[in-house]
C-alpha positions as CSV (number, residue, x, y, z in Angstrom):
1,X,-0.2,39.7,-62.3
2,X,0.6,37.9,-59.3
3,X,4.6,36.1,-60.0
4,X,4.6,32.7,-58.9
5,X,6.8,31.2,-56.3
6,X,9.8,28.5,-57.8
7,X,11.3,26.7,-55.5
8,X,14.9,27.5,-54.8
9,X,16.0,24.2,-56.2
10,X,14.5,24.8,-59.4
11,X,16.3,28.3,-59.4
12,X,18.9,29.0,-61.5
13,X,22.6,29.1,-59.9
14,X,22.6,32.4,-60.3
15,X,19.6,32.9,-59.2
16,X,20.1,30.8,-56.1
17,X,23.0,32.9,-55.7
18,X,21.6,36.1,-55.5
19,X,19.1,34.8,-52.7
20,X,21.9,32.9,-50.8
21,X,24.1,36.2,-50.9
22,X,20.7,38.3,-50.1
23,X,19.8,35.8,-46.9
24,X,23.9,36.6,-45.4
25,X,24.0,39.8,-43.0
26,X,26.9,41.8,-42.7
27,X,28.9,41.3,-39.3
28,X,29.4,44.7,-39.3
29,X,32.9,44.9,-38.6
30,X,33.1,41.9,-35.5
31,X,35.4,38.9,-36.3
32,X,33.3,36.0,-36.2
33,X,36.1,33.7,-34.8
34,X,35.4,32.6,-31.0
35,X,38.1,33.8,-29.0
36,X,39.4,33.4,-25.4
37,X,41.4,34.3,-22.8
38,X,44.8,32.8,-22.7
39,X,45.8,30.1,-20.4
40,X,48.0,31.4,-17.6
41,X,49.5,28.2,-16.4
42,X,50.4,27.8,-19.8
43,X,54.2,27.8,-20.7
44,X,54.4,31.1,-22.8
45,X,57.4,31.1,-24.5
46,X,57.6,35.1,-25.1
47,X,56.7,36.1,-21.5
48,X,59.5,33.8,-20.5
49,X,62.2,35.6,-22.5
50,X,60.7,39.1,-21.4
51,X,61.7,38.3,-17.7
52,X,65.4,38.7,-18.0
53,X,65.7,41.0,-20.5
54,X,64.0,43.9,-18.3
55,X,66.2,43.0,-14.8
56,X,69.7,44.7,-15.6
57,X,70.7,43.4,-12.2
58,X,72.0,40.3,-12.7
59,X,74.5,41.7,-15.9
60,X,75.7,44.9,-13.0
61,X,76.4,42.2,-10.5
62,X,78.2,39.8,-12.9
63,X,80.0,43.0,-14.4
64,X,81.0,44.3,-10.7
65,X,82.1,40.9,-9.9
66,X,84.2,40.8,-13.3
67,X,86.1,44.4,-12.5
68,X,86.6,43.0,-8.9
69,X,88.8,40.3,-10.1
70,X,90.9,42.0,-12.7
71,X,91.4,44.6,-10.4
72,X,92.5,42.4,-7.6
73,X,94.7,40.3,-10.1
74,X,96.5,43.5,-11.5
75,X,96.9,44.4,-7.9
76,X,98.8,41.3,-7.1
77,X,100.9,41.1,-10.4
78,X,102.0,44.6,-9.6
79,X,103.2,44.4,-6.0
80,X,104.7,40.7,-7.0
81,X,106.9,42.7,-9.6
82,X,107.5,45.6,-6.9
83,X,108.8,42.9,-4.3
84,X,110.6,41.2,-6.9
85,X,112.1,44.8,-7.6
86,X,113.5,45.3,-4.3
């Protein structure tokens, strides 16, 4: 014997259920979520940081600079005590 169709309304919840669940595919691993690319005249507020952390350059010429003047000061306060000296 033939079964006769019910219409899903009429259905049970579980029933429903069970069709509902049946009726959904698998995505098979993909992320459903639209994505795109990021802006790039956007403000990005990591990329921004990343610029000074890889020059060194800046912190060697601020160092050198730094050395520079202590050595030049403990130049003077040396010969200003030798002259003083003599």
């Amino acid at each position: 014997m033939k079964q006769r169709y019910i219409p899903l309304e009429k259905r049970s919840k579980r029933e429903q259920r069970e069709y509902h669940s049946a009726q959904r595919g698998s995505w098979r691993g993909v992320n459903p979520v639209t994505r795109k690319p990021p802006n790039p005249k956007a403000y990005n507020r990591k990329k921004s940081g990343q610029r000074y952390e890889h020059e060194p350059l800046p912190n060697f010429l601020f160092s050198l600079v730094i050395y520079k003047v202590m050595k030049y000061s403990l130049y003077r306060s040396v010969s200003v005590e030798r002259r003083a000296a003599v």
